[in-house]
DSSP file (Angstrom, degrees, kcal/mol; ACC not computed):
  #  RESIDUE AA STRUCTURE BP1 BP2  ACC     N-H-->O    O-->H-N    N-H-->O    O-->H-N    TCO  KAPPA ALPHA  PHI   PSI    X-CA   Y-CA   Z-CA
    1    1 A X              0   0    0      0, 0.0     2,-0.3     0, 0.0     0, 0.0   0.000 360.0 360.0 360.0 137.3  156.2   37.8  243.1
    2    2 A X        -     0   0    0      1,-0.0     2,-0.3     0, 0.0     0, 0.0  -0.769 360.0-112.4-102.4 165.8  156.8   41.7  242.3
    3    3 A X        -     0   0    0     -2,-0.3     2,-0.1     1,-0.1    -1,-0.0  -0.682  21.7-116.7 -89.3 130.9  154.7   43.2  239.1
    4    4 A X        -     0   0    0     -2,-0.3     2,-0.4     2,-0.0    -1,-0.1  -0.303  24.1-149.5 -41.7 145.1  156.3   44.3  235.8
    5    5 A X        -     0   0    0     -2,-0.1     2,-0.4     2,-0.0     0, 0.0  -0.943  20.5-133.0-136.2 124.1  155.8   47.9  235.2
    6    6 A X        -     0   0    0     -2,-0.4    -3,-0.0     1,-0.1    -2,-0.0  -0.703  18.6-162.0-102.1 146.7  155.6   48.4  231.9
    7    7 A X        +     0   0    0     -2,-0.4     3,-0.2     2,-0.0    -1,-0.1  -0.023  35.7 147.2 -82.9  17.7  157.3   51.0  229.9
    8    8 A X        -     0   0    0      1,-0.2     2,-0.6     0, 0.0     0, 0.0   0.552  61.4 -58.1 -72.0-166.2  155.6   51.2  226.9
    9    9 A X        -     0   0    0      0, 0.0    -1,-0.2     0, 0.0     2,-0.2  -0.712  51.4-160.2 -86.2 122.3  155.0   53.7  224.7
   10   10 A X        -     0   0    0     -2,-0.6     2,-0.5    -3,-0.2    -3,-0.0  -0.512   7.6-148.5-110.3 146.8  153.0   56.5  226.5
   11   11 A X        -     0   0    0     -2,-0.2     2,-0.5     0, 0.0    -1,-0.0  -0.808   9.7-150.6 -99.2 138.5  150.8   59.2  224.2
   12   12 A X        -     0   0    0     -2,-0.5     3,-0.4     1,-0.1     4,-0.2  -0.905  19.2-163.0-151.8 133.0  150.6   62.2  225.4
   13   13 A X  S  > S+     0   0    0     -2,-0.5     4,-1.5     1,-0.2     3,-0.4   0.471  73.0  92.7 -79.3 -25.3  147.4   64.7  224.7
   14   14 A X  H  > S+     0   0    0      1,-0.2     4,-0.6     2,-0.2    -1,-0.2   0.805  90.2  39.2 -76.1 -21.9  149.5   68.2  226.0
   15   15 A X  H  > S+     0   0    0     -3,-0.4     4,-1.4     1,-0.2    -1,-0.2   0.843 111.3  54.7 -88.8 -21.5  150.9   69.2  222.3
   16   16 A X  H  4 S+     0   0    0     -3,-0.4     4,-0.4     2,-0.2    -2,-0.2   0.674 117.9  37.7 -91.3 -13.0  147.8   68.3  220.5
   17   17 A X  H >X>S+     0   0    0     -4,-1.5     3,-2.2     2,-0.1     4,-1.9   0.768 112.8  60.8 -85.3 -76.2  145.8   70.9  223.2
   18   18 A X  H 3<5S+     0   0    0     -4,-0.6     4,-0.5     1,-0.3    -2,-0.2   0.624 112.8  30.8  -7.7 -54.3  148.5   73.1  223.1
   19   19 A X  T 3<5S+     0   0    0     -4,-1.4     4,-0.4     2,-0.2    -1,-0.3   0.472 113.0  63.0-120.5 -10.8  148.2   73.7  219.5
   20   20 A X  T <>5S+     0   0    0     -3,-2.2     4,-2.1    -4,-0.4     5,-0.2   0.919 107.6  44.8 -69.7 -72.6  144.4   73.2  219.3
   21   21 A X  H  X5S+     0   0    0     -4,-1.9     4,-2.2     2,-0.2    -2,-0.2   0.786 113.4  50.9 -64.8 -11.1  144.0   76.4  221.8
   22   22 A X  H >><S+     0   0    0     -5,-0.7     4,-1.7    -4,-0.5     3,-1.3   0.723 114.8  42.2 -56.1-103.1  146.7   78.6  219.7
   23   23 A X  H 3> S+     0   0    0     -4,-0.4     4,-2.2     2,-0.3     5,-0.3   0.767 116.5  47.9   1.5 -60.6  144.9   77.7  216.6
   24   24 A X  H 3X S+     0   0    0     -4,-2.1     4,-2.1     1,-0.2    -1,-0.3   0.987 118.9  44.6 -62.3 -60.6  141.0   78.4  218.7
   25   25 A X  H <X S+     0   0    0     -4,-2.2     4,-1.3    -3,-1.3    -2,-0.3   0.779 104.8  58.3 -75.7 -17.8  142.5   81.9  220.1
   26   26 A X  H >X S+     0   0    0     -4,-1.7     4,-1.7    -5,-0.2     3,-0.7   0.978 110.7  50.2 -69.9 -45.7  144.1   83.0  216.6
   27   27 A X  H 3X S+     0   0    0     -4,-2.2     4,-3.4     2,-0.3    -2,-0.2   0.856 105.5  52.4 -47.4 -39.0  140.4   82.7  215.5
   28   28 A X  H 3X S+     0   0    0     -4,-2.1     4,-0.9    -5,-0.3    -1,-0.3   0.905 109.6  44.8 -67.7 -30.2  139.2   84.6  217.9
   29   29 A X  H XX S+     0   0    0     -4,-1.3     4,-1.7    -3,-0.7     3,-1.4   0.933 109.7  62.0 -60.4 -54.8  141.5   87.3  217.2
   30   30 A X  H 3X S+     0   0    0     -4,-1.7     4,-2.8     1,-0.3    -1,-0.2   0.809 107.3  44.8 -26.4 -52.5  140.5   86.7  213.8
   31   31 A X  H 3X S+     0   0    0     -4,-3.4     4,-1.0     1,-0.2    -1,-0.3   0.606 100.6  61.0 -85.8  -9.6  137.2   87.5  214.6
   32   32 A X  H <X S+     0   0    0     -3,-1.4     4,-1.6    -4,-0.9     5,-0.3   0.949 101.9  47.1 -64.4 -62.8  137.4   89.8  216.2
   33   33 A X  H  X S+     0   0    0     -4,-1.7     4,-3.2     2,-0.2     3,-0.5   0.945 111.1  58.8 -28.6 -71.0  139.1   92.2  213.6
   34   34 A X  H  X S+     0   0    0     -4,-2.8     4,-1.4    -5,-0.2    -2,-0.2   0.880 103.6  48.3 -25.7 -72.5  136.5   91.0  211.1
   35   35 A X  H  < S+     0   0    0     -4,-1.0     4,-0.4     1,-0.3    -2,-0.2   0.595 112.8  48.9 -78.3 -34.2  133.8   92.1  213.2
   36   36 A X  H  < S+     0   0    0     -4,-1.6     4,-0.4    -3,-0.5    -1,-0.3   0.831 110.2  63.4 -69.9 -33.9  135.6   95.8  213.7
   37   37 A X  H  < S+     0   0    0     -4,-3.2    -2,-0.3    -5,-0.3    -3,-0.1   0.819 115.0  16.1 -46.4 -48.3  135.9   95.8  210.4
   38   38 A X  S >X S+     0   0    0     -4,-1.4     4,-1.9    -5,-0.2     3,-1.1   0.412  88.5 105.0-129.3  23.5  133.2   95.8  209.1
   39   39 A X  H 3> S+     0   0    0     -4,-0.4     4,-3.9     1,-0.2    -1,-0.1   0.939  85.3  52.9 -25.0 -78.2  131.1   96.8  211.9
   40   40 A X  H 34 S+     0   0    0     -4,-0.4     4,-0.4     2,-0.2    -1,-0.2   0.279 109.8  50.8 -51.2   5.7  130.7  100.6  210.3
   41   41 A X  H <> S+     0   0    0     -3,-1.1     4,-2.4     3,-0.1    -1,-0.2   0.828 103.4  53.3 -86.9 -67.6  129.6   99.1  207.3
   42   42 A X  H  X S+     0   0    0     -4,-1.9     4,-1.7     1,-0.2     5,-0.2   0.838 114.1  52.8 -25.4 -71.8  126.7   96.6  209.2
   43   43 A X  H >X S+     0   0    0     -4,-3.9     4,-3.3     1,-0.3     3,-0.9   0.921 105.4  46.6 -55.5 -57.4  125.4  100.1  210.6
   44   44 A X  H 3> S+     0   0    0     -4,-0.4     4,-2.0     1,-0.3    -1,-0.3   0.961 113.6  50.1 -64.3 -29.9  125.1  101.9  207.6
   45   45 A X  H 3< S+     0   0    0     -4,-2.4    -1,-0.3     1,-0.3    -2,-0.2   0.767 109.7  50.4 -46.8 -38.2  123.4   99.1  206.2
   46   46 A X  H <X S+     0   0    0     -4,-1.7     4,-1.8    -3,-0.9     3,-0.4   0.727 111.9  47.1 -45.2 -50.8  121.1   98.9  209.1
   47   47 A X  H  X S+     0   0    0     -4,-3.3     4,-0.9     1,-0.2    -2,-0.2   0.944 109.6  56.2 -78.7 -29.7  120.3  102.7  208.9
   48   48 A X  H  < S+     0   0    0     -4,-2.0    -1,-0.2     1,-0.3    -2,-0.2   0.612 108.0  45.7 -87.0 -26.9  119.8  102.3  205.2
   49   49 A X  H  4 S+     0   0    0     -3,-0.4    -1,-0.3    -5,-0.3    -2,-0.2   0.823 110.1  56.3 -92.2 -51.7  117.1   99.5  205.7
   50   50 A X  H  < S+     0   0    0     -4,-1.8    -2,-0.2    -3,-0.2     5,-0.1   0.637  83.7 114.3 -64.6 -16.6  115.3  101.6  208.4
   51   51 A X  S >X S-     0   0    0     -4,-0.9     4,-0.7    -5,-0.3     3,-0.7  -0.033  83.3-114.6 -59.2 167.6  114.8  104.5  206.1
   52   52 A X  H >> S+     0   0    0      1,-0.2     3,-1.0     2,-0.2     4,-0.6   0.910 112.6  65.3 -95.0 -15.4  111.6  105.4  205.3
   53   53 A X  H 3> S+     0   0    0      1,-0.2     4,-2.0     2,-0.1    -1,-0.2   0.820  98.5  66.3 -41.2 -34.4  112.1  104.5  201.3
   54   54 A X  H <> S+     0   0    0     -3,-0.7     4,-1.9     1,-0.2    -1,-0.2   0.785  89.2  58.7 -63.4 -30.7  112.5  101.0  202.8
   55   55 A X  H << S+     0   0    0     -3,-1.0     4,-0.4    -4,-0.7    -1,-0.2   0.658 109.5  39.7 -65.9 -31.3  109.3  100.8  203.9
   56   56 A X  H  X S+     0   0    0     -4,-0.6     4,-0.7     1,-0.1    -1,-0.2   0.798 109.8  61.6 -96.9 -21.3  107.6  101.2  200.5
   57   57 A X  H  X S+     0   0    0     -4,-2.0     4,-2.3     2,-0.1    -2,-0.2   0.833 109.6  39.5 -61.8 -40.2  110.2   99.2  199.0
   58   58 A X  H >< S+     0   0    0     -4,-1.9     2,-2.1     2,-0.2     3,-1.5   0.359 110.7  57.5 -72.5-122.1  109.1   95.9  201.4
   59   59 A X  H 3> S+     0   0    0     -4,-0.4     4,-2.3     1,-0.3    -1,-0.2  -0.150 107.3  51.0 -37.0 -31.9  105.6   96.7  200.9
   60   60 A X  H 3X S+     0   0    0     -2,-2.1     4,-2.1    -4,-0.7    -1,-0.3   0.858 112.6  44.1 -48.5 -70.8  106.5   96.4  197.0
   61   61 A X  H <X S+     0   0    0     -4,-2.3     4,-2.3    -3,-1.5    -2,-0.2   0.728 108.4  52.0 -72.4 -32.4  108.1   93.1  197.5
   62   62 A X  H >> S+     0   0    0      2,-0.2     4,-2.9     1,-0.2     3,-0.8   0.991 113.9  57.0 -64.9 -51.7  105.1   91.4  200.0
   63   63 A X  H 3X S+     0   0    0     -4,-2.3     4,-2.4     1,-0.3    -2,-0.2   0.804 113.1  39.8 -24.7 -58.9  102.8   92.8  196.7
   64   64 A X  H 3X S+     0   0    0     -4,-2.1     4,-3.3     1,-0.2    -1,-0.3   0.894 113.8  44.3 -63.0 -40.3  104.8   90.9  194.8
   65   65 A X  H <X S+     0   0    0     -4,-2.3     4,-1.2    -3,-0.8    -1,-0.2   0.729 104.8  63.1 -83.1 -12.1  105.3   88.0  196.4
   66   66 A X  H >X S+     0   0    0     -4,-2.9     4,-2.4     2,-0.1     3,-1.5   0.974 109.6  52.6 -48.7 -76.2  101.4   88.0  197.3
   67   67 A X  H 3< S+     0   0    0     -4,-2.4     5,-0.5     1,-0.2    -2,-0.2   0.879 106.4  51.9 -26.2 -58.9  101.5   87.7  193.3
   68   68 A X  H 3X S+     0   0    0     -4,-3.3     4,-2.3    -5,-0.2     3,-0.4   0.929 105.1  50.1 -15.8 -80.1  103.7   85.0  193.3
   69   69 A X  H <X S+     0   0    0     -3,-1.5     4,-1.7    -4,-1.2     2,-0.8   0.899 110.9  42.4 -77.1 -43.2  102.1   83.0  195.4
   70   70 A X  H  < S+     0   0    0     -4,-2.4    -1,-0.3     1,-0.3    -2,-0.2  -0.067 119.2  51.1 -93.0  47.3   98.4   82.8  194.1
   71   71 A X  H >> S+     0   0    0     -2,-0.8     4,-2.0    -3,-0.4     3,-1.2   0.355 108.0  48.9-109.2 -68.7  100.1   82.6  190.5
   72   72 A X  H 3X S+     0   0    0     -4,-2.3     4,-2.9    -5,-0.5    -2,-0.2   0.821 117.6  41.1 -53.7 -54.9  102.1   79.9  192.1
   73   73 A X  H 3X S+     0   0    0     -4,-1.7     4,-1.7     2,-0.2    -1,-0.3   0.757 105.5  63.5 -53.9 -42.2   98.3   78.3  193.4
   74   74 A X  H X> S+     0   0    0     -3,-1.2     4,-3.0     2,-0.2     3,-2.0   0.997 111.0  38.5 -60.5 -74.7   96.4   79.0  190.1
   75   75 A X  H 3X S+     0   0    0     -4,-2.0     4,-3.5     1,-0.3     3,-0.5   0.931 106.9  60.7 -53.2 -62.0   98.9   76.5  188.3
   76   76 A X  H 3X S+     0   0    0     -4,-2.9     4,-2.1    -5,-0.3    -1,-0.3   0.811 116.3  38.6 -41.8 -38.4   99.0   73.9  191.2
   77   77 A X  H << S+     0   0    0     -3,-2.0     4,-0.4    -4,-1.7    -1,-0.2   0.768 108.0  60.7 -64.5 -44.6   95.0   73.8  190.4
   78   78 A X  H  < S+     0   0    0     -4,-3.0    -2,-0.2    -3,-0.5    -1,-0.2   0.820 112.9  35.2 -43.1 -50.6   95.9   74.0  187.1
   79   79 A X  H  < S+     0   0    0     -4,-3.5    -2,-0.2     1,-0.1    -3,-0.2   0.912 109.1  61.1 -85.0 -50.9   97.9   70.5  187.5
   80   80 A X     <        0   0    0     -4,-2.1    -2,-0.2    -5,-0.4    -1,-0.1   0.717 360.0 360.0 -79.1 -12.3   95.9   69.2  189.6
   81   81 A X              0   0    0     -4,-0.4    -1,-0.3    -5,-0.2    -2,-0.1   0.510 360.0 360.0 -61.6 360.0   92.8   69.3  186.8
């Protein structure tokens, strides 16, 4: 007896990769451009954060947020009364 070999209908994976790695490398290009873009921005922002105003500005904010928190504690005691 010889074997059927069947013809059926066969799928094939090569357009749906194909158009996945277009699609994966236009992003990258995407991102790339983004990232030049705004690169000179990210810096100044950076230097602007390193400045020495910044330093009293955080110090400002832990103050506060010191505040905050044993505010935050007072009441929890407060509830818990």
């Amino acid at each position: 007896m010889s074997r059927r070999v069947r013809h059926g209908a066969q799928i094939s994976l090569f357009p749906f990769l194909a158009v996945l790695i277009c699609i994966m490398g236009a992003l990258v290009v995407l991102l790339v451009l983004m990232v030049a873009r705004v690169g000179p921005e990210a810096q100044a922002i950076a230097a602007e954060a390193i400045a020495p105003g910044a330093a009293t500005d955080a110090a400002q904010h832990d103050k506060q947020l010191a505040e905050e928190l044993e505010d935050a504690q007072w009441r929890r005691e407060l509830l818990e009364q």
